[in-house]
C-alpha positions as CSV (number, residue, x, y, z in Angstrom):
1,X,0.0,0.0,0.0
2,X,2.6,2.2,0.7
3,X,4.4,1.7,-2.5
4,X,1.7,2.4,-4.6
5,X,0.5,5.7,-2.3
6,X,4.2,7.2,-3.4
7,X,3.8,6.2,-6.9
8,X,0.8,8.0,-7.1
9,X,1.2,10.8,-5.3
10,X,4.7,11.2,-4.6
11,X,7.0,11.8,-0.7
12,X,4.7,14.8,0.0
13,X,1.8,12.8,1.5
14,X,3.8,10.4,3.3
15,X,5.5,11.0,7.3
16,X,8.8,10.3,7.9
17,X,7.9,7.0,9.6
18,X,6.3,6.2,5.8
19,X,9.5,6.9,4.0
20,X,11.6,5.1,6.8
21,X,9.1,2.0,6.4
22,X,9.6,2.1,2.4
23,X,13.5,1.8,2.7
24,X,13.3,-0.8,6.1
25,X,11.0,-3.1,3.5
26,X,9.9,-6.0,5.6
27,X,9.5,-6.5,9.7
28,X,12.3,-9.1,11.3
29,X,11.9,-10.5,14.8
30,X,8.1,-10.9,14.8
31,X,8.1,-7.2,14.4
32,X,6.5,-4.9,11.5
33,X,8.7,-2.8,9.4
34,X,6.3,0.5,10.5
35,X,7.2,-0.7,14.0
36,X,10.4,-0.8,13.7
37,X,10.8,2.8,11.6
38,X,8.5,4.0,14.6
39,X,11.1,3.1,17.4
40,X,14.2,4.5,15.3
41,X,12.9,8.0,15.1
42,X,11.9,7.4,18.9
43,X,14.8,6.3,19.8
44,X,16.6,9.7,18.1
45,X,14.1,12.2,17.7
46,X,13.8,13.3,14.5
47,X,15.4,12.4,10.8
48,X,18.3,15.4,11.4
49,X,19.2,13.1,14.5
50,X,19.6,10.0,12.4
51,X,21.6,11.4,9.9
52,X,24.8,11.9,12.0
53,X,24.4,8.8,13.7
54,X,26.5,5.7,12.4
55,X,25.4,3.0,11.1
56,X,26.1,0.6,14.1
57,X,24.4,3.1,16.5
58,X,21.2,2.8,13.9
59,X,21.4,-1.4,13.6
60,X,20.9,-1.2,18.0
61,X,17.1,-0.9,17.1
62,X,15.4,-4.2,17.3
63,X,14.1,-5.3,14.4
64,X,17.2,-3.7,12.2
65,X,20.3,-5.5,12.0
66,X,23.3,-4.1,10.0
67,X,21.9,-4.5,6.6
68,X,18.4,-2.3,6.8
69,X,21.1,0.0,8.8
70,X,23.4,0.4,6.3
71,X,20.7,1.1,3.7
72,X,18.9,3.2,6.0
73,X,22.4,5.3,6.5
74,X,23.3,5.2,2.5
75,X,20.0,7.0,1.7
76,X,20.3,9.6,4.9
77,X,23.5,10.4,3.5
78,X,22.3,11.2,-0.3
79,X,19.8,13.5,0.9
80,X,22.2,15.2,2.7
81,X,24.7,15.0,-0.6
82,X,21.7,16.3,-2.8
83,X,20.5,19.1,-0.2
84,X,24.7,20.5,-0.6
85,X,24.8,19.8,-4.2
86,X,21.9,22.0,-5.0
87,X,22.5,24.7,-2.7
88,X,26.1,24.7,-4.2
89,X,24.2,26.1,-7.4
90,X,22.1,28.2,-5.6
91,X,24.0,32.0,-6.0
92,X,24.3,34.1,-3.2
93,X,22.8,34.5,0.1
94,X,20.5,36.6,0.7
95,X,18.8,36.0,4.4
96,X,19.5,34.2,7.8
97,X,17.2,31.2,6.2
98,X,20.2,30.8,3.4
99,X,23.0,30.5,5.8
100,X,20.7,28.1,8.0
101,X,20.3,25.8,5.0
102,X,24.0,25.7,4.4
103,X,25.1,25.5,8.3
104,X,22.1,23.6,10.4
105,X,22.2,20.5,8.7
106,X,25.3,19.3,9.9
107,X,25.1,20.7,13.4
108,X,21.9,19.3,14.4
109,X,22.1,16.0,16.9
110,X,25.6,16.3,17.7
111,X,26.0,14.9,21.2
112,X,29.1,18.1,21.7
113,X,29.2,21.5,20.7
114,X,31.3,22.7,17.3
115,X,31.9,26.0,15.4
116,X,31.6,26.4,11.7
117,X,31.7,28.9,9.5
118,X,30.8,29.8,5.7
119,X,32.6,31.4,3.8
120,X,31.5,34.0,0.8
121,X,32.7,35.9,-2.0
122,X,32.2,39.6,-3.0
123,X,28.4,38.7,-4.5
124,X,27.8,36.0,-1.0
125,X,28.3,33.4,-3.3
126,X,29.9,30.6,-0.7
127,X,33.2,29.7,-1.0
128,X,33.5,26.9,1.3
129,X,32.2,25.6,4.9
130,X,34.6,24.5,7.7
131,X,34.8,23.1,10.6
132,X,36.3,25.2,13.1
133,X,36.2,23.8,16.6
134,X,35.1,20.7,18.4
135,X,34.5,21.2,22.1
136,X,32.4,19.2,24.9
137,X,28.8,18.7,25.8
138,X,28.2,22.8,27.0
139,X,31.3,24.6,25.3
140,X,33.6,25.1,21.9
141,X,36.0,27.7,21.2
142,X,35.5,30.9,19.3
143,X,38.7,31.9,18.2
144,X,38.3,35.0,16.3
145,X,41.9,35.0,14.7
146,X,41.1,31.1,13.4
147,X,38.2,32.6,12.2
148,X,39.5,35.5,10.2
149,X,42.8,33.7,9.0
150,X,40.6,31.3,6.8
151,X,38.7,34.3,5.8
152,X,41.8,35.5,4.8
153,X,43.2,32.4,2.8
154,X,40.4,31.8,1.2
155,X,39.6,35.6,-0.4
156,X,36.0,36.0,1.7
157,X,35.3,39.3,1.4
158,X,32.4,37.8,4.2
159,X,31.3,35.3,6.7
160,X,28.9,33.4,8.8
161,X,29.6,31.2,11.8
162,X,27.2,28.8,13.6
163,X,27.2,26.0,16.2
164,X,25.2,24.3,18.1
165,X,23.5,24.0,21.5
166,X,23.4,19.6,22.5
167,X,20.5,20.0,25.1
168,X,18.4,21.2,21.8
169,X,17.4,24.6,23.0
170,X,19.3,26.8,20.3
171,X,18.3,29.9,22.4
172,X,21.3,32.3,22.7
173,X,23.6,32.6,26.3
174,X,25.2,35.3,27.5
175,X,28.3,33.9,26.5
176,X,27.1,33.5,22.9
177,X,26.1,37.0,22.6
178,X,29.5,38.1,23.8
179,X,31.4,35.9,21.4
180,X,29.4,37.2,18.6
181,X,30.0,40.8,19.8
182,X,34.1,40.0,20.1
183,X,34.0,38.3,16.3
184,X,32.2,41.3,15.0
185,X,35.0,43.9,16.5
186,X,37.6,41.7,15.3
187,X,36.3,40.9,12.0
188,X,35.7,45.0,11.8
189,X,39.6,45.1,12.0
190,X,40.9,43.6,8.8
191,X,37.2,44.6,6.7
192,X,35.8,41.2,6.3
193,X,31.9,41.2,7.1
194,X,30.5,39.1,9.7
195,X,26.7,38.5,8.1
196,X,25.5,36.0,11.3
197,X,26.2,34.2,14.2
198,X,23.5,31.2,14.2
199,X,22.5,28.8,17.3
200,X,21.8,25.3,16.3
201,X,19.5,22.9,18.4
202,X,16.4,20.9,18.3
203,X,15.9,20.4,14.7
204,X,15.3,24.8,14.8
205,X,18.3,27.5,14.5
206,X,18.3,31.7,16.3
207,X,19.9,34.3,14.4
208,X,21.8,36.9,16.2
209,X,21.6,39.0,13.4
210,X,18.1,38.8,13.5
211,X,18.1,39.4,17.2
212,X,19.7,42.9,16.5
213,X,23.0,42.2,18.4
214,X,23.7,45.9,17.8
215,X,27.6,44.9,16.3
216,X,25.9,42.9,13.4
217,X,22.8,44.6,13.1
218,X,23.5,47.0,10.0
219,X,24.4,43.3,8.4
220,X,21.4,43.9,5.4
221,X,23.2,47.5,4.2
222,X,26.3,45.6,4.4
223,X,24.1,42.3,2.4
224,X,22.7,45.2,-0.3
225,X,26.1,46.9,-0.8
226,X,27.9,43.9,-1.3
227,X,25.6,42.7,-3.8
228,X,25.5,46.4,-5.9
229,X,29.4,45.8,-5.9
230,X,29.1,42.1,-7.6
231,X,26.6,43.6,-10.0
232,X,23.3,42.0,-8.8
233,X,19.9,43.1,-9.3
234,X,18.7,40.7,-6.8
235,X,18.4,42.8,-3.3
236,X,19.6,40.8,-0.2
237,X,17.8,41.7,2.9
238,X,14.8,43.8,3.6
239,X,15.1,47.0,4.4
């Protein structure tokens, strides 16, 4: 039944226990597939969860075994690969929701906090995404010279950075909004542009920008000048 509901009507109709049943196939252990695709998003929350997982964490669900894990893992993995592939041809940024799609993915459901950063050219076209810092369950480093020396290397004429918050509440500390405010003063230095500083958790993401941490606040002039220099007619940011 469920094969034929997605060649009719296609993945938009169907919940993520659906798609998860379609690629399990059949139940093992007495157990139904759905059953089985129920306890794995149980067991980690939510699809973003699964997909940083490895494989042998995901064949631990009854029912699994390494097989349906491995296939299960493979097709987690593509999406992720397709989502990067056609942002990649996606021009330049132009809000908070842009950067999110670049940055969240690969934060969200990491059991430790890390820092990474994107990279963009003079029209906000990305350059590349690093990984900056991996620190424990409640802290990273935010180094702002590691920071700026990639931007540096790599020719960014700007730059977001994001991590994440483990307990899933990606609302902003103290300490976050001082970090953000030390970046922007550094960054303000050497005339690279820091766009956003995002905070990852819970399958949801906070701009500071948005916030109006007053050091990146005047980020959307910065967005539309940037983009008059590189000769686009696309404005970046609402007034």
């Amino acid at each position: 039944m469920l094969r034929e509901d997605y060649l009719l009507h296609g993945p938009e109709r169907m919940g993520d226990v659906d798609l998860i049943t379609l690629l399990l196939g059949t139940g093992a252990g007495g157990r139904s597939a759905r059953a089985i695709a129920s306890d794995l998003l149980d067991t980690h929350g939510n699809l973003a969860t699964l997909a940083t997982i490895p494989p042998q964490a995901i064949a631990r669900v009854r029912g699994v075994g390494v097989v349906r894990a491995l296939r299960l893992h493979a097709a987690l993995q593509l999406g992720r690969r397709a989502h990067a592939q056609t942002l990649a041809r996606g021009g330049s940024l132009c809000t908070a929701e842009d950067a999110a799609s670049w940055l969240a993915p690969a934060l969200q459901g990491l059991k430790q906090e890390e820092l990474h950063a994107l990279y963009l050219d003079r029209r906000l076209r990305p350059i590349c995404r690093r990984a900056l810092t991996v620190g424990n369950d409640a802290h990273t480093v935010v180094d702002s010279r590691q920071i700026l020396k990639i931007a540096v290397e790599v020719g960014a004429c700007a730059f977001v950075i994001a991590h994440n918050h483990p307990s899933g509440d990606p609302e902003p500390s103290y300490d976050d909004i001082e970090v953000t405010r030390a970046v922007a003063a550094a960054a303000a230095v050497i005339g690279v542009t820091f766009l956003d500083h995002l905070v990852v958790g819970g399958g949801k993401w906070v701009s500071l920008a948005q916030r109006g941490i007053p050091e990146i606040q005047q980020a959307p002039a910065q967005l539309r000048t940037l983009l008059a220099a590189g000769k686009r007619s696309r404005v970046a940011a609402e007034p």
